[in-house]
C-alpha positions as CSV (number, residue, x, y, z in Angstrom):
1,X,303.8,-76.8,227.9
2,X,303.4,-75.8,231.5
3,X,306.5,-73.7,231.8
4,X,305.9,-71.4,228.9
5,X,304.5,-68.7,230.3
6,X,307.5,-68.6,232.6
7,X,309.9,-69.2,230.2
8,X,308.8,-66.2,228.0
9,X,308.8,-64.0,231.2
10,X,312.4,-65.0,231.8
11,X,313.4,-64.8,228.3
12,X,311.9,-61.2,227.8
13,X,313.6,-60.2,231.0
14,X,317.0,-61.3,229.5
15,X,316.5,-59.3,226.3
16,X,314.9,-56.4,227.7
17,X,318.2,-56.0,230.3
18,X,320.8,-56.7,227.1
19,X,319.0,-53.5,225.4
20,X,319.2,-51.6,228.3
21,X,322.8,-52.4,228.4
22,X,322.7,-50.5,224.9
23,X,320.9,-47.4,226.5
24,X,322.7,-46.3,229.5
25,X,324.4,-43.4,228.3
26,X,321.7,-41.2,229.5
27,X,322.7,-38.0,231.9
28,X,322.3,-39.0,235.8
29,X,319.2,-36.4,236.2
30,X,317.5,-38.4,233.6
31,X,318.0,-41.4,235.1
32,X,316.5,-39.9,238.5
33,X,313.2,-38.8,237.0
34,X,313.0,-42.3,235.2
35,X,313.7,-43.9,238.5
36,X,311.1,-41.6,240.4
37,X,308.4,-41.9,238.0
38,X,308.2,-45.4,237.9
39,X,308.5,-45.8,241.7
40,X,305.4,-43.7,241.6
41,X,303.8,-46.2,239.5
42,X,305.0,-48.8,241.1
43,X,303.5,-47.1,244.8
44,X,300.0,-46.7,242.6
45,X,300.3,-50.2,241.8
46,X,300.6,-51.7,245.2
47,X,297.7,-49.2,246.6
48,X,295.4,-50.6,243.7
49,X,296.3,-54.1,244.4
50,X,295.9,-53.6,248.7
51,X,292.6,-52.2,248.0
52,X,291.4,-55.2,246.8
53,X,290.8,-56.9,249.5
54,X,288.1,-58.2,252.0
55,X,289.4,-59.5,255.0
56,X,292.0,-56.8,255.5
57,X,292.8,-58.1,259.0
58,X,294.3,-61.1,257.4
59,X,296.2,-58.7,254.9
60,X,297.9,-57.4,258.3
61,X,298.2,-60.3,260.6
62,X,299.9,-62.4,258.0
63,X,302.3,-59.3,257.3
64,X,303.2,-59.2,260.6
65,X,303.8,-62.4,261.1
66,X,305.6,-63.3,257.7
67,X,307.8,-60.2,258.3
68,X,309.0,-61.8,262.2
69,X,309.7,-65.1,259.9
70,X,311.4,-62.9,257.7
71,X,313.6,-61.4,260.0
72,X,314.8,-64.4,261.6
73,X,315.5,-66.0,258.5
74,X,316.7,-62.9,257.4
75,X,316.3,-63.4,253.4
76,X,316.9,-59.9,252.5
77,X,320.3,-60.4,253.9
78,X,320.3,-63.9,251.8
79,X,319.2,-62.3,248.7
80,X,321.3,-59.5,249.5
81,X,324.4,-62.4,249.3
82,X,323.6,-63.9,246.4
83,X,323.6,-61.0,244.7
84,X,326.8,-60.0,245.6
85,X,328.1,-63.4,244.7
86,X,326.8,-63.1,241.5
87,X,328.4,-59.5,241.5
88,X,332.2,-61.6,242.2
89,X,331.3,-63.7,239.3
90,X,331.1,-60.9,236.9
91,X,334.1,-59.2,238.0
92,X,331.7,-55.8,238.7
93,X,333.7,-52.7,239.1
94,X,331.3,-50.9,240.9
95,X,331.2,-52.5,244.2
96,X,327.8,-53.3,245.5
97,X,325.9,-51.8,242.6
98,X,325.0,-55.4,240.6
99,X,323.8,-57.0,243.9
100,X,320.9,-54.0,244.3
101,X,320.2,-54.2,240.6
102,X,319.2,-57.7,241.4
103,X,317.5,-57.6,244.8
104,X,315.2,-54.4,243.5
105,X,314.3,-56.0,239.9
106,X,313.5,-59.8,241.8
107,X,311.7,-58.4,244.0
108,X,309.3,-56.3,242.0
109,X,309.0,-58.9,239.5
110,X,308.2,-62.0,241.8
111,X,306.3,-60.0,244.5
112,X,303.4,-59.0,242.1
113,X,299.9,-60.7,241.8
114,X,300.6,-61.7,238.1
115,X,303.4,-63.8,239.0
116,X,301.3,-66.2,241.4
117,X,298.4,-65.7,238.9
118,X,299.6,-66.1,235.7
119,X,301.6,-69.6,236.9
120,X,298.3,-70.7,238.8
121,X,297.0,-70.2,235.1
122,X,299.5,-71.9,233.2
123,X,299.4,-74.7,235.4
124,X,295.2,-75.0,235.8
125,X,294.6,-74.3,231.9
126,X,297.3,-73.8,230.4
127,X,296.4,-70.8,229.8
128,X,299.9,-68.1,229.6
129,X,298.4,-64.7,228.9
130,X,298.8,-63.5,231.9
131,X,302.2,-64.3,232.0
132,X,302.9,-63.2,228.5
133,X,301.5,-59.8,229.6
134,X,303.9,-59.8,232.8
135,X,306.5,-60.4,230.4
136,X,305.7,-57.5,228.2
137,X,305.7,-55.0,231.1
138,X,308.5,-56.6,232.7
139,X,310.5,-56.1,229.6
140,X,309.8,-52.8,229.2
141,X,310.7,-52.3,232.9
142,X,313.5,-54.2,232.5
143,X,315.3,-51.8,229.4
144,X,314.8,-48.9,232.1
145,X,315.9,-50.3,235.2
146,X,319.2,-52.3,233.2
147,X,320.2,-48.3,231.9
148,X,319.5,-46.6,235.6
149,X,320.6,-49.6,238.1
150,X,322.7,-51.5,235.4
151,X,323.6,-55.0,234.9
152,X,322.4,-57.0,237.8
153,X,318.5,-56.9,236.7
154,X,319.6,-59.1,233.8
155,X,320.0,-62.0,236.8
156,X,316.9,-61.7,237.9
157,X,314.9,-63.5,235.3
158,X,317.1,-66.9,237.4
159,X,314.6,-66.6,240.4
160,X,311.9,-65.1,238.7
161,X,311.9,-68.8,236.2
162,X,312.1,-70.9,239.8
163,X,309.5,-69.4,241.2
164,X,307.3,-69.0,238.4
165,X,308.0,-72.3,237.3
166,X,307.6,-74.0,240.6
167,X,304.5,-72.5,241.1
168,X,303.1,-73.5,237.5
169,X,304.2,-77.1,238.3
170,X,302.7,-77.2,241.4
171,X,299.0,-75.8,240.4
172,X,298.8,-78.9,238.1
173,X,298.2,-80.7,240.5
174,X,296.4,-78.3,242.7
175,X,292.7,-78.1,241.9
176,X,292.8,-82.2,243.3
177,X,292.7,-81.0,246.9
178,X,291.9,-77.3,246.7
179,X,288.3,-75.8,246.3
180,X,287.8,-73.2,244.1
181,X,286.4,-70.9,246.9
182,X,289.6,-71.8,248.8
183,X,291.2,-70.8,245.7
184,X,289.4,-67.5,245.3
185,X,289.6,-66.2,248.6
186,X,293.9,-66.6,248.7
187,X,294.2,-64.9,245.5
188,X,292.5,-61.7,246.5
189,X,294.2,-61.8,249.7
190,X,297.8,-62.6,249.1
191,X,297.1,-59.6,246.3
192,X,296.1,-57.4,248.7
193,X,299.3,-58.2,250.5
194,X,301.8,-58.2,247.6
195,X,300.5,-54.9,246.9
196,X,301.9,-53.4,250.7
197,X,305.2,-55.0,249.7
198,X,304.7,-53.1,246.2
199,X,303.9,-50.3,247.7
200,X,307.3,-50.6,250.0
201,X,309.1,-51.4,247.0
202,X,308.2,-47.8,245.5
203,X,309.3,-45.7,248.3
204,X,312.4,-47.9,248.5
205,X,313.4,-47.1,245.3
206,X,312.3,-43.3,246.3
207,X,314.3,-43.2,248.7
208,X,311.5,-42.5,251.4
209,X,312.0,-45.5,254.0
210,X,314.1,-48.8,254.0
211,X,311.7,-51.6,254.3
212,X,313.3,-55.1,254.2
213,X,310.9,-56.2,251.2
214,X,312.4,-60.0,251.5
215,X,311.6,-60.4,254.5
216,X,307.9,-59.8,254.0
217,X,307.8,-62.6,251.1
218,X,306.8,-65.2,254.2
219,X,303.6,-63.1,254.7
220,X,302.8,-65.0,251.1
221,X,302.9,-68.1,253.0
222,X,300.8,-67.0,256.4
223,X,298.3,-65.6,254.2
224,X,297.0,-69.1,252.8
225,X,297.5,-70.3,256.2
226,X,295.2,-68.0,257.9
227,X,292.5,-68.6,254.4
228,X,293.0,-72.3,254.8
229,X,292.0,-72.2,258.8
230,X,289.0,-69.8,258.2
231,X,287.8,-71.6,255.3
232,X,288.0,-74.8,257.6
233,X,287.1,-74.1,260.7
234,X,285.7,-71.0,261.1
């Protein structure tokens, strides 16, 4: 089935988040060093995945351009809301603290190559390792940001299953109208691209700067523009 890939991923991020649930009663340094350390693998991440690619001018026009969409959509602040409408729903007692839970774990987990990747697989071949892969480090990701950030990265397997899925659906019929180069070329660039916003995910969690990671997600978008023109026409 198409979707299984994606449904494993969101399934793994549910059970993962429950047994971090079990966990949290770990001392608040603790949780700091946790937190660090794996927003320094997360920056490591993003700078192995920008690296990658070979038009890097496209990398940073598209970036530019998807964060002005961004910002006049503004979906950090819509994520932002939905996060603290799920938070309502819950009854949360600690005001505000389910709704970052939710914006920091979506992010990471649908910003990432492996998410466009692994549903392009499933949908092209039906091939889900990749995405049974994401959902082993997801899951383990998942148990330590549930016991630091709490219970709001349990509602982010909801997105990460639409956009996973939609994706997936979509790439069955893909490879009718797009050439493989096409193809090629768009998934070493919107890596490159995902791995800035990884990288701005890191120090976000680190405390270094504020980025507005949501806002960036249109760069996704404005990078197979700028592919699609150059393969085209240029």
């Amino acid at each position: 089935m198409v979707l299984t890939g994606t449904l494993v991923n969101g399934l793994a991020i549910i059970i993962a988040s429950l047994i971090g649930l079990l966990v949290r009663n770990i001392s608040e340094q603790m949780k700091t060093t946790t937190m660090q350390a794996i927003a320094l693998a997360v920056v490591i991440l993003g700078i192995g995945m920008a690296l990658k690619s070979e038009q890097f001018l496209i990398v940073i026009g598209s970036l530019v351009i998807g964060g002005i969409i961004g910002e006049k959509v503004d979906l950090e602040a819509r994520l932002a809301r939905l996060g603290a409408w799920i938070e309502t729903k819950v009854g949360a007692k600690e005001d505000g603290a389910i709704a970052k839970a939710f914006v920091t774990a979506t992010l990471i987990y649908v910003v990432g190559a492996m998410a466009i990747l692994g549903a392009l697989d499933s949908g092209l071949r039906g091939d889900h390792s990749v995405l049974y892969t994401k959902s082993l480090l997801d899951g383990f990701s998942a148990i330590i940001f549930t016991s630091t950030l709490g219970l709001g990265v349990i509602f982010s397997a909801i997105p990460v299953i639409l956009y996973q899925g939609g994706i997936a659906l979509l790439a069955t019929q893909i490879n009718q109208f797009v050439p493989e180069l096409l193809m090629n070329t768009f998934i070493v660039e919107m890596t490159a691209t995902g791995g800035i916003m990884i990288i701005a995910i890191g120090l976000n969690i680190l405390g270094i700067l504020q980025v507005r990671v949501a806002n960036l997600l249109p760069s996704i978008v404005v990078v197979a523009a700028f592919v699609t023109g150059l393969h085209y026409f240029v």
